[in-house]
N, C-alpha and C positions, 0 to 999 in steps of 0.2 A: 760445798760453798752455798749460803745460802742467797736468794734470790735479792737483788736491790728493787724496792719497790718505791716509786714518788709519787704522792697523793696532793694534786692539787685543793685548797680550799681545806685544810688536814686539821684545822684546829678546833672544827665543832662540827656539829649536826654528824652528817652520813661519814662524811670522809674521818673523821676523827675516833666514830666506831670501826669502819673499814680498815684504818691504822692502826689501831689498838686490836683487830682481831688477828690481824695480820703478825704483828709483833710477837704475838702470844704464841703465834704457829714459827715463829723462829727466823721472819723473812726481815732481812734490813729495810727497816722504812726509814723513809725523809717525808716526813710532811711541808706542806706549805702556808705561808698565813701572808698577807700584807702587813700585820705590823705581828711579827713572830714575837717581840721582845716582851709585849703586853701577855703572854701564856706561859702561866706556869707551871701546868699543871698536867703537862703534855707527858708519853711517858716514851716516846720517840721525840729525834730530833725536827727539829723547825726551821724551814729557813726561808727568807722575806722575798717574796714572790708575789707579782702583781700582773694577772694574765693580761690586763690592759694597756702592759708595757714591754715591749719586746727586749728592751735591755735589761729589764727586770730577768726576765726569764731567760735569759741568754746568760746569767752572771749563775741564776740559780741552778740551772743545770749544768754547767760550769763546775760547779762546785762539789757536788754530787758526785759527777766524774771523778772529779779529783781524789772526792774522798775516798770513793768505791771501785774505781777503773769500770766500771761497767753501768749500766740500766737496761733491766729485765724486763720492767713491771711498771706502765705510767698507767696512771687513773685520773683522770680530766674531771675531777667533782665538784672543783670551783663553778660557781652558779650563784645568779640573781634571780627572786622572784618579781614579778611589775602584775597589778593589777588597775581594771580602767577600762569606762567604754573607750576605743579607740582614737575620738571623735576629742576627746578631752584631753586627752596624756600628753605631755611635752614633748616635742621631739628630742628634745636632747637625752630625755632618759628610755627614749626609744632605741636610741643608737647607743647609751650607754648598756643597755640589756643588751641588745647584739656582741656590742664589744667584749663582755665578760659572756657570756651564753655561748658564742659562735665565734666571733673573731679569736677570742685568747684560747679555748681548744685549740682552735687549729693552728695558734701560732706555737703553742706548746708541743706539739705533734710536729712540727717544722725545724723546732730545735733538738727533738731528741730521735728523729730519725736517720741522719747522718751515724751517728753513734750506736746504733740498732743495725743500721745496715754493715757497718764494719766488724760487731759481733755476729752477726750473719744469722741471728732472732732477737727477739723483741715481743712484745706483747703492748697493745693500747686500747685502754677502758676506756669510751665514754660514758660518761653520765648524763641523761637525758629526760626522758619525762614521757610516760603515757599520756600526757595533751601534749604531745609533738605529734599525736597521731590524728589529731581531730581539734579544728580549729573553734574553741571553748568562747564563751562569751563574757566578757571581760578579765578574760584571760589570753588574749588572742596575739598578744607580741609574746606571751612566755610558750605559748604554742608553736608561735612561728620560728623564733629563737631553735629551739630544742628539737621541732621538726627538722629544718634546717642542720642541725648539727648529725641527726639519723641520715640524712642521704648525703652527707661530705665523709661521715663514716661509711659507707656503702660505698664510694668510691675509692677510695682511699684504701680501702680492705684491697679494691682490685689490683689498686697501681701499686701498694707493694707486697702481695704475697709470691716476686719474685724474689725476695730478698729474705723471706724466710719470717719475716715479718705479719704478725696476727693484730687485724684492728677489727674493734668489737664492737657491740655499747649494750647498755641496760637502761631500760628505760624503769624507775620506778613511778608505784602512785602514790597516795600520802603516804608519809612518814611522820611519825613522833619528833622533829627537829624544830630547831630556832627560824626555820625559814621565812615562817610569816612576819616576824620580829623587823627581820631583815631587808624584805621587801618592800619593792617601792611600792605604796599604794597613792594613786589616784582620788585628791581629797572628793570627796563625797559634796558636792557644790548645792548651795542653796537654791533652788529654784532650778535646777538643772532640770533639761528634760529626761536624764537618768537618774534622778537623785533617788528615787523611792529603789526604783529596783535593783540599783548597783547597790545601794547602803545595804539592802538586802543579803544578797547573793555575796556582797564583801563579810559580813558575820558568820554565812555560811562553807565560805572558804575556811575562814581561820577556823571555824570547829572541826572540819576536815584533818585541817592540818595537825591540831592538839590532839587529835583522838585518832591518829596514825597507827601506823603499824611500826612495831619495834625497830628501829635503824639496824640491829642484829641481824636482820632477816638479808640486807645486802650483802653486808661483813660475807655470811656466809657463800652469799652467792657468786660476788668478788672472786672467794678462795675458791669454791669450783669451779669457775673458769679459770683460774692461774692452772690448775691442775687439768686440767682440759687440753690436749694435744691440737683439739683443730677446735675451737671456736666458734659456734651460731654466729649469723651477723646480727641477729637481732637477740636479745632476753627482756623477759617484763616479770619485775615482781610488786607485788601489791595483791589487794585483796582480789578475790574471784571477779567481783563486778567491773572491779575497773580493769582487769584485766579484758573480760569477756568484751568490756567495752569495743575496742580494738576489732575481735573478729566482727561484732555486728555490725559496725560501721562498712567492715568488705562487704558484708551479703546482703545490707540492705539496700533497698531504693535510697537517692541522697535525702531526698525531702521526708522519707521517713523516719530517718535516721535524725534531719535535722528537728524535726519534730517532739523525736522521743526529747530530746539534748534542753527543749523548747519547755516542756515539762516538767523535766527532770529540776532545771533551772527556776521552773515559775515563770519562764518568759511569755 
């Protein structure tokens, strides 16, 4: 029988590759979209899911069950990007990145563990971000967000691997995706005392982003963890540097670390 897998966020970017590699290898997926109705071009099912909404996702897992009897396989890859010196960003779309970044994982983790722990396994992917490991400069809520989401994963792993139950997460770096499309950016204000360097370091992101690394590269890594018996708490894929980034932040002095970051950035 084969595996039932739900892919939050499943209609573009990472999760929609991830769904599509998955399908290919013969696993039941259900993706998910906020407005499913508008895709058509999906080559798994869709169904209307809004991590920001707990009845949302209680109807959509719901459903799932129904269709499947089971859930094997959740992938948490719904995600916002926000960029911004901190000093500027509204708060309401402070707490809207939390709420889709961290609140809706973990509410989606909430509704489909009951039903994991009565199959007596389960598997849960999140997806996170290598600046969840180091807090980026005008990037510093999508950092905090996604950091945040790696240690409720690390705990989470602990309180249920009595129940047979595996929680994971991946943290990628850029990708080839629609993300920065997507994102909330921070208008670049006239006379700002950030205006010069954020307008900067904002064109420098989005080339990041467009000159990524193939969304495939996940797909893949996804399926070697389903196939994986016990789980790493942690995986990073992305290129070498931003990977390496990570360990040099453990081994350096902070301030030298925050220096290279300082550089690196132009700041």
């Amino acid at each position: 029988m084969s595996k039932v897998v739900v892919i939050t966020g499943g209609s573009s970017g990472i999760g929609k590759s991830i769904g599509e590699f998955l399908h290919a290898k013969g696993f039941t997926v259900y993706g998910t979209s906020r407005n499913p109705e508008k895709i058509s071009n999906s080559v798994f099912p869709l169904i209307a899911l809004d991590v920001r909404n707990v009845a949302s996702i209680a109807t959509a897992i719901a459903e799932v069950i129904s269709k499947s009897g089971r859930i094997d396989v959740v992938i948490n890859n719904a995600g916002v990007g926000i960029t911004g010196p901190i000093e500027e960003i509204p708060t309401e779309e402070i707490k809207n990145n939390f709420e889709t970044n961290l609140f809706g994982p973990i509410e989606v983790m909430k509704a489909v563990l009951p039903q994991m722990r009565s199959q007596k396994s389960g598997l849960i992917i999140n997806i996170t971000s290598i600046a969840g490991y180091m807090g980026l400069p005008y990037r510093g809520i999508y950092s905090a967000s996604k950091g945040a989401l790696e240690l409720v994963t690390e705990a989470m792993r602990m309180e249920t691997k009595q129940f047979g139950i595996h929680i994971t997460n991946i943290a990628p770096g850029d990708f080839a995706t629609n993300i920065a499309a997507g994102r909330y950016h921070a208008p670049v204000i006239k006379g700002s005392a950030y205006e010069n360097v954020y307008g900067r370091t904002l064109n420098e992101m989005n080339a990041h982003v467009d000159s990524g690394s193939n969304p495939n590269e996940m797909a893949e890594a996804v399926y070697k963890i389903i196939q994986t018996p016990n789980p790493k708490v942690h995986y990073k894929v992305g290129a070498f540097m931003q990977k390496f980034s990570i360990v040099l932040k453990r081994i350096l002095p902070d301030t030298v670390y925050e220096k290279m970051l300082m550089n690196h950035y132009k700041l």
